[in-house]
ZAMARGU-4260 file (C-alpha; in steps of 0.2 Angstrom, whole numbers, plus 5000, padded with zeros to 4 digits):
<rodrens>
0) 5753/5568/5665 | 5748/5559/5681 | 5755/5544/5693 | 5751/5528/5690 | 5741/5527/5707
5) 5731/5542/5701 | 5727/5534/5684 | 5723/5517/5694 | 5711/5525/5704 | 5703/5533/5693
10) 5700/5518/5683 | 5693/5510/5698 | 5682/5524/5703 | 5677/5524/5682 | 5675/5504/5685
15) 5664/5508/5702 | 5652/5520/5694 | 5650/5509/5678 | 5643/5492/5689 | 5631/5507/5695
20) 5623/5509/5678 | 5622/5490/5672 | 5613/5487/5686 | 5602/5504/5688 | 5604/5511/5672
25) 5606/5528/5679 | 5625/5541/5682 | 5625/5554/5691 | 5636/5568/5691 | 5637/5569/5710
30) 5633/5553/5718 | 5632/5565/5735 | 5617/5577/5734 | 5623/5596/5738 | 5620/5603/5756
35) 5614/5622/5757 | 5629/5635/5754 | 5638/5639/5769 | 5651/5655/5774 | 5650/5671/5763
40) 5643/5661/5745 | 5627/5662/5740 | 5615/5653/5731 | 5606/5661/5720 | 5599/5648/5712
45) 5600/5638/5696 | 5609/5621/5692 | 5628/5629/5692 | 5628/5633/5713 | 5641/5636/5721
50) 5644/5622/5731 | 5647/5610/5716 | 5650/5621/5702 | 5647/5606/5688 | 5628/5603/5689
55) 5618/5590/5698 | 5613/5578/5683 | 5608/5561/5679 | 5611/5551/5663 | 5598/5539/5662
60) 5595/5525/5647 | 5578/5519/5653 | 5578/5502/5643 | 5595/5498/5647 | 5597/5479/5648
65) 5595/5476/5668 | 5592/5454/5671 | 5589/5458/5688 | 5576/5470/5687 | 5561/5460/5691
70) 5544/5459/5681 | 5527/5460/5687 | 5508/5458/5677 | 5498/5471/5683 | 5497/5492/5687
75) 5509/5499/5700 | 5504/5505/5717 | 5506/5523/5721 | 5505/5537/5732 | 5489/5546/5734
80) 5496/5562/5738 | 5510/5564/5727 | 5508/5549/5713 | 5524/5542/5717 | 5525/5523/5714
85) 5527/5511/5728 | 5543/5506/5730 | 5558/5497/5742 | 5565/5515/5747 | 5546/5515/5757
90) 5543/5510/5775 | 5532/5498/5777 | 5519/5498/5795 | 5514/5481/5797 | 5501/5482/5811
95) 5494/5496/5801 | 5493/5490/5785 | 5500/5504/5776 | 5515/5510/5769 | 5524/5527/5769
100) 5529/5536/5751 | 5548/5543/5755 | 5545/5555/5742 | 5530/5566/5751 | 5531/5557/5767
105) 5510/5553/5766 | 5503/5537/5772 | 5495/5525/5761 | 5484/5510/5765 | 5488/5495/5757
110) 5473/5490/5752 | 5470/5476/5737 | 5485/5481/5733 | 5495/5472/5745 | 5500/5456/5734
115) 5508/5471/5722 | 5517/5479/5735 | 5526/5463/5744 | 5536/5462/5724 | 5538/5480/5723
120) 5546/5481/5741 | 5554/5465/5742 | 5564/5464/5724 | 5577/5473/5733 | 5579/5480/5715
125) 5581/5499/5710 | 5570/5495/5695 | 5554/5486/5693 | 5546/5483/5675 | 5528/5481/5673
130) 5518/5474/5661 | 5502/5484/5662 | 5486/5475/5659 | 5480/5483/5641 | 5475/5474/5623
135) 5491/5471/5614 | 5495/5486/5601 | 5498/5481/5582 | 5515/5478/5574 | 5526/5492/5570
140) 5523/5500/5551 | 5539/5503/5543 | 5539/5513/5525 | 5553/5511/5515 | 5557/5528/5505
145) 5568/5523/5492 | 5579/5538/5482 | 5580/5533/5461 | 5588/5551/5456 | 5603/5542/5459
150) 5616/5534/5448 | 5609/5514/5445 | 5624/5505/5456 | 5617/5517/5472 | 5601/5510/5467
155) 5604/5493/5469 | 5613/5494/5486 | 5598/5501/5492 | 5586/5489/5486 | 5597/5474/5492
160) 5598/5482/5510 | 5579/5484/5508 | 5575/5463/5504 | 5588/5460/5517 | 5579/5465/5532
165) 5563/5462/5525 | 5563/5441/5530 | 5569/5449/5548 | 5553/5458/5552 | 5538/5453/5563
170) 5527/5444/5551 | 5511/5455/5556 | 5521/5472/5553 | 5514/5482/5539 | 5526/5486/5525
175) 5526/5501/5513 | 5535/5506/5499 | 5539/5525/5492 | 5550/5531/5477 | 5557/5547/5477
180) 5563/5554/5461 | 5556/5571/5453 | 5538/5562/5456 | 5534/5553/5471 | 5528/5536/5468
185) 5517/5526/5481 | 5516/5508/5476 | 5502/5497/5480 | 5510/5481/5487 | 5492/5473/5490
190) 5490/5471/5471 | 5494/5452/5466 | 5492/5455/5448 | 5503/5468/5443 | 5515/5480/5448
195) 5505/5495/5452 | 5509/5513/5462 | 5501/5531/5463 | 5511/5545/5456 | 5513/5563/5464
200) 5519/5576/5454 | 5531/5581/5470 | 5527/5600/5471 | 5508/5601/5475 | 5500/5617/5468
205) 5495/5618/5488 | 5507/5623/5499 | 5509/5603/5505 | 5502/5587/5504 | 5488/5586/5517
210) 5479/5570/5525 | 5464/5574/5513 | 5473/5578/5498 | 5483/5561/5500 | 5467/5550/5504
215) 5460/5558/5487 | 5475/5552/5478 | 5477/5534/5484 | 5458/5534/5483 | 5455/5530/5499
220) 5436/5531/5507 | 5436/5542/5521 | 5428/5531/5539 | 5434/5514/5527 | 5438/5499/5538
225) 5454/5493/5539 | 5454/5479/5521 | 5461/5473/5507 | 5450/5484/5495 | 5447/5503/5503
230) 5459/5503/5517 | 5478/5511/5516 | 5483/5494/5526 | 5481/5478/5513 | 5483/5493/5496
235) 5497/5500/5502 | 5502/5494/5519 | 5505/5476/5517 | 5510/5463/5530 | 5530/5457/5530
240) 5524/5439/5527 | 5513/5444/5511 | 5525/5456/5504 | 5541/5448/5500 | 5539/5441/5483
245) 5529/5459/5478 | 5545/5468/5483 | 5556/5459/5474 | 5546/5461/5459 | 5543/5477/5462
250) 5564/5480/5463 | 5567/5468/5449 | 5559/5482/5437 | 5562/5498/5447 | 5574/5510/5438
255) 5583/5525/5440 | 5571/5541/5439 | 5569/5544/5420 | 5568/5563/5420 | 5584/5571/5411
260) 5596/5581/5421 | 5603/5596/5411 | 5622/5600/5411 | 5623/5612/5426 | 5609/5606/5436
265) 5606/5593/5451 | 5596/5580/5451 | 5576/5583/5454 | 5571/5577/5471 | 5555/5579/5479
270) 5561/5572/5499 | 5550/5583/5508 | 5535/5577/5497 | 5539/5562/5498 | 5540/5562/5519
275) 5524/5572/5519 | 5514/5558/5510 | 5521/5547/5519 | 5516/5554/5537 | 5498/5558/5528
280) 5497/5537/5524 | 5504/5535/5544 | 5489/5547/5549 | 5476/5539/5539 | 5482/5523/5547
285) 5478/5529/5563 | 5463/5540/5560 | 5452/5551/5568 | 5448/5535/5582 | 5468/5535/5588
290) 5472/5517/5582 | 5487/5513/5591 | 5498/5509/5577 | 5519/5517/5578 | 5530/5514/5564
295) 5546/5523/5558 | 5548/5530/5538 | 5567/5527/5534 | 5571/5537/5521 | 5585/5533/5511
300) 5594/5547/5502 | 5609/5552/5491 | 5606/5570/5488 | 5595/5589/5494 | 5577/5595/5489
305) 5579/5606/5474 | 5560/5606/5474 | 5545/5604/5481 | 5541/5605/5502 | 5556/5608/5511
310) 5565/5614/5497 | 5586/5617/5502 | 5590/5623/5486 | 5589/5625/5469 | 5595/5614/5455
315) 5605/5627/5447 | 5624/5619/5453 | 5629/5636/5454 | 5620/5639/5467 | 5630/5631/5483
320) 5623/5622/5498 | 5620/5633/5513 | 5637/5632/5525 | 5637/5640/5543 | 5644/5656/5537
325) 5629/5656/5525 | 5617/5653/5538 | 5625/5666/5549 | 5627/5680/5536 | 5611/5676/5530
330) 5615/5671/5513 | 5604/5655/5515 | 5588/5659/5508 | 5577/5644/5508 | 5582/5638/5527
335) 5568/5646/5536 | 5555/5640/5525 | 5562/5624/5524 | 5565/5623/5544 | 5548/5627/5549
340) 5542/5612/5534 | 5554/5601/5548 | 5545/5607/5563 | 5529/5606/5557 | 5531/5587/5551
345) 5539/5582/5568 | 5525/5590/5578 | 5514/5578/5567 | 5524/5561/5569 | 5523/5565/5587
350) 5506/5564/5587 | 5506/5547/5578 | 5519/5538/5587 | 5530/5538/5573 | 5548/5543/5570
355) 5561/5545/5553 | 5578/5538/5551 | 5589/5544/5539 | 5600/5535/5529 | 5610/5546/5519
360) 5625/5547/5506 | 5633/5559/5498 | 5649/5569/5496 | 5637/5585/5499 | 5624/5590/5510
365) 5607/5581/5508 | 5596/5592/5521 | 5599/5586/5538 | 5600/5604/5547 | 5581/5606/5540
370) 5574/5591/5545 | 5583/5589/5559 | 5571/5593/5573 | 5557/5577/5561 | 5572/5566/5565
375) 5581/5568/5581 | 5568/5575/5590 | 5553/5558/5585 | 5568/5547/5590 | 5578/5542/5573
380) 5592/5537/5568 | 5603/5545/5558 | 5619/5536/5547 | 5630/5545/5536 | 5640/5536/5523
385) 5650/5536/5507 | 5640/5524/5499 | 5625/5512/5499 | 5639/5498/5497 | 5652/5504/5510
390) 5651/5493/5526 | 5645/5510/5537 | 5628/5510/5530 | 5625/5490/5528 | 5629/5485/5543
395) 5619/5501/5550 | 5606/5497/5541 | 5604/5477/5546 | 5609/5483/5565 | 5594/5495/5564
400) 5583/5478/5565 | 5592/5469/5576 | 5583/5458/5590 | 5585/5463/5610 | 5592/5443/5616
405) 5582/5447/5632 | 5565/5451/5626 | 5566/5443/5608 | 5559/5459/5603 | 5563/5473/5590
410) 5577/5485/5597 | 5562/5496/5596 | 5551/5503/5607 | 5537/5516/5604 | 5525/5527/5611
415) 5540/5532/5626 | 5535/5546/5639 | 5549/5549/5653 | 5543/5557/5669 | 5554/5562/5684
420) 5547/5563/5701 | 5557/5572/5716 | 5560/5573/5732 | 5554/5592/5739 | 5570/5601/5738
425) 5575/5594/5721 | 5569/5602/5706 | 5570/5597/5689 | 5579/5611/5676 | 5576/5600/5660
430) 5582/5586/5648 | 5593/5584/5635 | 5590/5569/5622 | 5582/5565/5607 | 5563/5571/5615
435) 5552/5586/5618 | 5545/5592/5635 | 5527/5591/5636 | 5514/5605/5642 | 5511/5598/5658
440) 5517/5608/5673 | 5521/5598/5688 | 5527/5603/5708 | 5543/5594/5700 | 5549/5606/5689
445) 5559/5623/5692 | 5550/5639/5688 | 5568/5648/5689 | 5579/5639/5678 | 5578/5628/5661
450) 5590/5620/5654 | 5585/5611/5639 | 5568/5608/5637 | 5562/5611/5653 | 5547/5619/5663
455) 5538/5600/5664 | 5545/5583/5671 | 5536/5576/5658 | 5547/5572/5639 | 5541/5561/5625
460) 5547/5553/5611 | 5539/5542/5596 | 5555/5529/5598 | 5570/5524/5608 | 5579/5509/5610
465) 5590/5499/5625 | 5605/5511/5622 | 5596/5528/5620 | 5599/5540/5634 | 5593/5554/5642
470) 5601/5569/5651 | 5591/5576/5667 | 5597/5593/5675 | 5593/5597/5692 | 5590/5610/5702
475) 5594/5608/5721 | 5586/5625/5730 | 5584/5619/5747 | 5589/5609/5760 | 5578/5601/5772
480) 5579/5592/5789 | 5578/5575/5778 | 5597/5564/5776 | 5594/5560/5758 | 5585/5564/5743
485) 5574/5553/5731 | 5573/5552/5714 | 5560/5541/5702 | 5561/5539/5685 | 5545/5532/5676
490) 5546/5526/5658 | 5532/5519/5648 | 5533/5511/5631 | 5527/5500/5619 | 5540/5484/5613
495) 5538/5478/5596 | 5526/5466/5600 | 5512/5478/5606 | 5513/5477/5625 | 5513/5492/5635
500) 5524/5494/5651 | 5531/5503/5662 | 5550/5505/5672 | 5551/5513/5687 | 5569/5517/5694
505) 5569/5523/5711 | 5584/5531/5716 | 5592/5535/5736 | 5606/5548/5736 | 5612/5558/5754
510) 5615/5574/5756 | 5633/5580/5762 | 5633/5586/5779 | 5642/5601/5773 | 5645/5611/5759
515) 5662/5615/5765 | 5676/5610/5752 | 5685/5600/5764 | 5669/5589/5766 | 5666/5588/5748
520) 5681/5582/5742 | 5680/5569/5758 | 5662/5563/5754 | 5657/5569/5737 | 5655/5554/5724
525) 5660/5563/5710 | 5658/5555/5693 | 5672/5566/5681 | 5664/5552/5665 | 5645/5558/5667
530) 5651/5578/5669 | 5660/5576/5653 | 5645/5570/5644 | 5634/5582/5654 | 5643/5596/5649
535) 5646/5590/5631 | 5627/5588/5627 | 5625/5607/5637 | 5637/5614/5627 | 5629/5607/5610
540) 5613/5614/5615 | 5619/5630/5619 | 5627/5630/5602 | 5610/5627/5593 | 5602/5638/5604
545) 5616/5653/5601 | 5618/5653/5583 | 5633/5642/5582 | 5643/5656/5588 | 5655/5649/5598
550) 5665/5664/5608 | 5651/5666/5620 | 5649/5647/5624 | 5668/5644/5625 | 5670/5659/5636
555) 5654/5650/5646 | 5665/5634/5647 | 5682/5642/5653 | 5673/5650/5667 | 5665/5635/5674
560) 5681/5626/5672 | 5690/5640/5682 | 5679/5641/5696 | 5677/5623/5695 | 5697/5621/5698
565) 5697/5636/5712 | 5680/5626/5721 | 5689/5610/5725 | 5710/5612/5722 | 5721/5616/5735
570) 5733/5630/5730 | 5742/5648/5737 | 5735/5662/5730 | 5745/5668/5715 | 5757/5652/5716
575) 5751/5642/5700 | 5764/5627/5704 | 5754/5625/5721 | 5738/5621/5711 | 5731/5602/5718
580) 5717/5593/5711 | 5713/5578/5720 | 5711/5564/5713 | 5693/5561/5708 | 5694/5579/5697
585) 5710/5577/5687 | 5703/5570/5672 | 5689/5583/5670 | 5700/5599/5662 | 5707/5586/5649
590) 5690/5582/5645 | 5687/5602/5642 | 5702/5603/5632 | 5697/5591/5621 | 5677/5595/5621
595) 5685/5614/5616 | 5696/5606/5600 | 5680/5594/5593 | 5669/5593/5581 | 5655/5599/5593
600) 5663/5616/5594 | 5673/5618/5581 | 5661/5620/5565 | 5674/5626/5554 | 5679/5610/5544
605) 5660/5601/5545 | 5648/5604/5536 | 5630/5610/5544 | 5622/5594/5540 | 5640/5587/5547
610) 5637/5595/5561 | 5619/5589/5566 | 5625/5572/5564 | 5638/5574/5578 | 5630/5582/5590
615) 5612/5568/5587 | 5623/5557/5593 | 5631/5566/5608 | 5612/5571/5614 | 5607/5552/5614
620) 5623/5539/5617 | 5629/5532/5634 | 5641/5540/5644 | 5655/5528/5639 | 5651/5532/5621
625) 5650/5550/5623 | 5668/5551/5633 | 5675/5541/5616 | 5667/5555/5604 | 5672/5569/5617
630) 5691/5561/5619 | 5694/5545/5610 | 5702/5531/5617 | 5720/5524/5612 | 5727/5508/5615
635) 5745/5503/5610 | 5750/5483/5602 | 5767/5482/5605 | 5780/5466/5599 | 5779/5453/5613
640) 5766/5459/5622 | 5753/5447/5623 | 5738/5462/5626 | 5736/5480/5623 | 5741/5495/5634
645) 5729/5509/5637 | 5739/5526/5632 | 5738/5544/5634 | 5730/5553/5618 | 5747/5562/5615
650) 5759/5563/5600 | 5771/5556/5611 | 5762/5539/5611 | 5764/5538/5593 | 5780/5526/5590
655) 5790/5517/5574 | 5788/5500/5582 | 5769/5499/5589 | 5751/5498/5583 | 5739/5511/5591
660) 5720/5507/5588 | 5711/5523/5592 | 5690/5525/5596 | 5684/5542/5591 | 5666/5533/5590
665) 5663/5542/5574 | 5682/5533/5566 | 5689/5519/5572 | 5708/5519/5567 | 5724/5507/5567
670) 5740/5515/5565 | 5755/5505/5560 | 5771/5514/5566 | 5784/5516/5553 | 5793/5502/5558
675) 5780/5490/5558 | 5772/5495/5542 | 5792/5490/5535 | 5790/5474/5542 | 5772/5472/5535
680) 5776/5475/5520 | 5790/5464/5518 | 5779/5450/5522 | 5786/5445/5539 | 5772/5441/5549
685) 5771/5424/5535 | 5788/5419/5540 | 5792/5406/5552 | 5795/5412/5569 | 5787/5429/5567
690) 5771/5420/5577 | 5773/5436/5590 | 5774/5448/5574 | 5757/5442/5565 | 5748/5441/5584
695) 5752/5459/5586 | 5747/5464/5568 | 5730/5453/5571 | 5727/5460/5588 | 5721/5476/5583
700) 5707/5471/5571 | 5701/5456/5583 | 5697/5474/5593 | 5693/5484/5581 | 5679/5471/5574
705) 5671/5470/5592 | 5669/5489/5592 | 5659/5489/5577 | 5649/5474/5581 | 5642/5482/5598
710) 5641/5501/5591 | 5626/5508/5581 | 5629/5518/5568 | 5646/5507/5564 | 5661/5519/5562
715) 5670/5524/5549 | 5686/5511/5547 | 5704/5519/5543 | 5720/5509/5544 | 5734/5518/5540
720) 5754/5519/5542 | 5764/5533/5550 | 5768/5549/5540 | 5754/5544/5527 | 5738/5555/5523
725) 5728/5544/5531 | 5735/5547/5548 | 5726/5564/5550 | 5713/5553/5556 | 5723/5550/5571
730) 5733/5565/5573 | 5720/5579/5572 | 5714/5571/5589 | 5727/5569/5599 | 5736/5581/5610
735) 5751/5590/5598 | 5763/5589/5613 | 5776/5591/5601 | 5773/5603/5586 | 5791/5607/5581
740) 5803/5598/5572 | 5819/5606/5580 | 5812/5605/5597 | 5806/5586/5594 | 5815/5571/5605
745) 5822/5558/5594 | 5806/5546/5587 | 5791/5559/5594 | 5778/5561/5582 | 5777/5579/5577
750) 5760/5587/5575 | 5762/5603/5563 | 5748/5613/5570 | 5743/5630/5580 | 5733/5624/5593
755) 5737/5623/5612 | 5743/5608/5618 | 5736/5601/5636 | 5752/5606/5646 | 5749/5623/5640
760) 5732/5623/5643 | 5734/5618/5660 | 5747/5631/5664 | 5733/5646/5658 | 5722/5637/5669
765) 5734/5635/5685 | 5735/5655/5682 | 5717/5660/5682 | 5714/5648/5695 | 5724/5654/5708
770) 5723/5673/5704 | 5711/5682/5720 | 5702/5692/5706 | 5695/5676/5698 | 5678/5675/5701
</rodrens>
């Protein structure tokens, strides 16, 4: 446990580093740039040195929501020697008429350019937005893939989510729609007279669908112009304000998929056909001349691929879904297959621009693991639910359209490409996020090290939006006679309405005149939020990229939290009690204690399609957002108190007579203490005078439904009363102070579990910490 001061000041220093990112978009792990290592340690490179421990990173959501950033109409100004744009970090020479780049330290004339650089120096803003001067793109494509080999009530609740978006959409964006049963059916929107579509068998006698082979079957002329009669736009891709009525006749008649499912067998779905096609109809669309269209294919589904592309399985129920231990023994015979089907289709959405979201329902596995690298790594979505009528997926689904207030746009952008530029000394070790690096080499990036997909400090995505965040790993080698160090982010995109721009973020961090510890803790800005979420989404990805096999990466973890602790505590060797942390560290073991209990270690209890779903949204949420998945929040609602108290995630927080309304990001729960559900249920917050009563029974949910409202994909509701089954939602993520009955304090929630608790953790840590042997 810690003091109040140390709790208050940590919430300020939380509150200081959060006004940074609503007004720059960017946290860093160190707001202090390192200085070269000093005394007996040695830098041997990499993003873990010595001097800092945690790495130098930056969490960045380009499109963040910034109304100070400034506009301008026109292309930037930049450096000629190191293509750095112009910006208010750079020193101006007025007599000279030039301008000096602090990134390469080169002078530059100003040229024409002169009325662009007065804006781009005097916003006094970090981040500068241009509108670049191009013809406007199309609208966005959106194909629908709709899932009959489902049971009839599923069926409608995708259909009505389907014709409730649809009057929400640019009128000028295409619309397509794709059944999915043991055919694939392709319907022809375009046709006023009738109800028409294309059937594929599903399970081509080739080894997939191929551009060609689809054109053939839609009977689509190859070089055809872009019309109503030969063209896959105006036949099958058909304008949102042409295509309403068609879809609602088309819905009034569709059925569930007619082909009989034997006793013993699954349902006969052909997902990985149907994706295929549907990319094929996306390349078509954008043809051999590059047409600049970008779309998303949402696929909506409520069970695996028995067949066909991508196949997971077979349909004989005796034959179980792949689980981890599966995977790793190597009892999982179709996932290689099936895996490379994913990579293949992402690498050719990438190259159109165009991204899949998954919608998916089931009390089984459906096949995320495989297509994993078409969805996360294009930029989609992904939204797990119980049903197509549970309020998770149909508020996910209407949120996935919503309108940014600012822009009046999509909450979509397309066609993104992030580039970092550096100063000298700073390299760039990789990202992490919902991208891929691309082949371009750059003076930027570190030949030595990669973390993530590295090697370039180039990443692109088909689609993002003003939430989607990006993790950048750095790798300081030198030090230079310079104070500080630059950094520029560059993001280009495409809005919903066909404009291309481009952000710029130009960021200023010194360097510490030491790399002494005295002067670290002294000058260091360290942000113990950011290196949470750093370290969560490196962790995830070194659990992709190591099997899932968690020994080695926990192992990796408990290191760098021990030398981490040894770096910057003050302590006599072998005296654990010594052991001090200064303030702006305490918080960072309790997030690793809890990183090491959750889901995105721990793959035990979830599923492997479970599993890809977590860590998706780790790898692309805010920092804020990824603390709440790492360690949830808890509040407590106590009788009389007129607002909610921020409490420690410990059993010992768990009372008879409160409420506590816990953000797990994934769940949101309320807890009604024993005492209080009593009272509830008696009906006393309807009598006269129990106005306090019903205001503390209220206050949760008035919470409750603002998380929901602000978060995409919308959590899981649970409310639930002590010592009820339900309340595992809330006790498998707090800390089982107490895990014995006889050693319980009257009214302490007892947590019946083997784990460690924190205070034990702690006390190992103390230990390793402050033994000379430790390295």
């Amino acid at each position: 446990s810690y003091s109040f001061c140390t709790l208050l000041n940590t919430f300020i220093m939380a509150e200081y580093f959060q006004n940074i990112e609503d007004t720059e978009g960017t946290r860093w792990t160190w707001h202090t740039f390192p200085n070269k290592v000093s005394g007996k340690e040695k830098h041997t490179g990499g993003c873990f040195s010595p001097e800092m421990v945690v790495p130098l990173a930056c969490i960045i959501t380009p499109l963040k929501v910034i109304p100070t950033a400034p506009e301008i109409q026109g292309l930037p100004t930049k450096c000629r020697q190191c293509s750095a744009i112009a910006n208010k970090f750079c020193k101006i020479d007025a007599a000279s008429r030039s301008w000096t780049c602090p990134f390469c330290r080169s002078r530059n004339d100003q040229g024409a350019a002169a009325g662009t650089l007065q804006q781009e120096f005097g916003s006094g803003s970090s981040t500068v937005e241009y509108i670049l001067n191009k013809p406007p793109t199309p609208s966005p494509v959106f194909i629908f893939i709709v899932d009959i080999a489902t049971k009839l009530t599923e069926l409608n609740g995708e259909k009505d989510a389907i014709l409730g978006v649809l009057p929400t959409l640019p009128p000028n964006s295409l619309i397509g729609i794709i059944t999915v049963g043991m055919h694939v059916t392709v319907w022809e929107l375009g046709f006023k007279y009738a109800v028409k579509g294309v059937v594929f068998t599903g399970d081509p006698k080739s080894a997939e669908y191929t551009q060609d082979s689809v054109r053939e079957f839609l009977g689509i002329k190859r070089g055809a112009k872009v019309g109503p009669s030969e063209g896959v736009a105006g036949r099958y891709l058909v304008p949102a304000s042409d295509c309403v009525q068609m879809v609602t006749n088309l819905f009034d008649d569709l059925t569930q998929d007619p082909w009989p499912i034997p006793q013993g067998r699954r349902a006969l779905r052909s997902t990985g056909a149907s994706l295929e096609i549907a990319t094929a109809m996306a390349e078509i669309l954008v043809g051999p001349a590059k047409e600049p269209y970008h779309g998303r294919i949402i696929l909506l589904l409520s069970g695996p691929c028995p067949r066909g592309p991508g196949k997971m399985v077979t349909d004989k129920l005796e034959e179980t879904l792949r689980s981890h231990s599966d995977i790793k023994d190597g009892n999982a015979p179709h996932i290689t297959k099936a895996t490379e089907f994913g990579k293949k289709l992402a690498k050719r959405l990438r190259a159109i621009n165009f991204c899949i979201d998954m919608f998916m329902i089931s009390l089984d596995q459906v096949g995320l693991l495989e297509l994993s690298e078409a969805i996360v790594y294009t930029g989609g979505y992904i939204v797990s639910s119980d049903t197509f009528h549970a309020p998770v997926f149909v508020t996910s689904f209407a949120k996935l359209f919503r309108k940014v207030p600012s822009r009046d746009t999509l909450n979509m952008f397309f066609n993104v490409t992030l580039e970092v530029q550096t100063s000298a000394e700073t390299k760039i070790a990789g990202c992490i996020g919902p991208c891929r690096g691309s082949d371009e080499m750059s003076q930027c990036a570190s030949s030595s090290v990669e973390v993530g997909d590295g090697k370039t400090c180039v990443w692109s995505t088909s689609s993002i939006d003003t939430t989607t965040s990006f993790s950048v790993i750095f790798d300081a080698e030198k030090q230079s006679g310079s104070p500080n160090r630059f950094t520029q982010f560059l993001t280009a995109f495409t809005d919903s309405f066909g404009v291309r721009r481009l952000r710029v973020t130009t960021q200023m961090h010194a360097i510490a005149s030491s790399a002494d510890r005295d002067v670290i803790n002294a000058t260091y800005c360290f942000d113990q939020l950011t290196a949470a979420a750093v370290l969560g989404r490196m962790t995830t990805r070194y659990m992709e990229e190591n099997g899932n096999d968690m020994r080695p990466i926990v192992r990796w973890l408990d290191r760098s939290l021990i030398n981490f602790v040894k770096k910057f505590a003050t302590y006599h060797a072998g005296d654990p009690k010594s052991l001090s942390l200064p303030q702006q560290y305490t918080l960072l073991p309790q997030f690793m204690y809890h990183l090491r209990r959750s889901e995105f270690l721990q793959v035990f209890n979830s599923s492997a399609d479970e599993t890809i779903f977590f860590r998706s949204c780790l790898s692309r949420e805010t920092v804020s957002q990824a603390v709440a998945m790492i360690q949830p929040s808890l509040k407590s609602y106590e009788y009389g108190m007129s607002v909610s108290q921020p409490v420690q995630l410990d059993s010992s927080s768990v009372k008879a007579d409160n409420i506590l309304l816990c953000d797990a990001y994934f769940d949101v729960t309320i807890h009604h203490g024993k005492t209080i559900a009593s009272w509830r249920k008696e009906g006393h917050q309807n009598n006269p005078g129990y106005e306090a009563f019903k205001g503390q029974l209220d206050s949760p949910h008035v919470h409750m439904a603002e998380i929901v409202e602000s978060r995409f994909p919308s959590p899981k509701i649970t409310i639930c009363d002590q010592h009820t089954s339900q309340a595992r939602y809330i006790y498998s993520k707090i800390n089982p102070s107490e895990t014995k009955l006889e050693n319980a304090e009257e009214g302490v929630q007892v947590i019946h579990t083997d784990d460690a608790n924190l205070q034990t953790f702690w006390e190992k840590l103390q230990i390793l910490a402050v033994s000379s042997d430790r390295k």
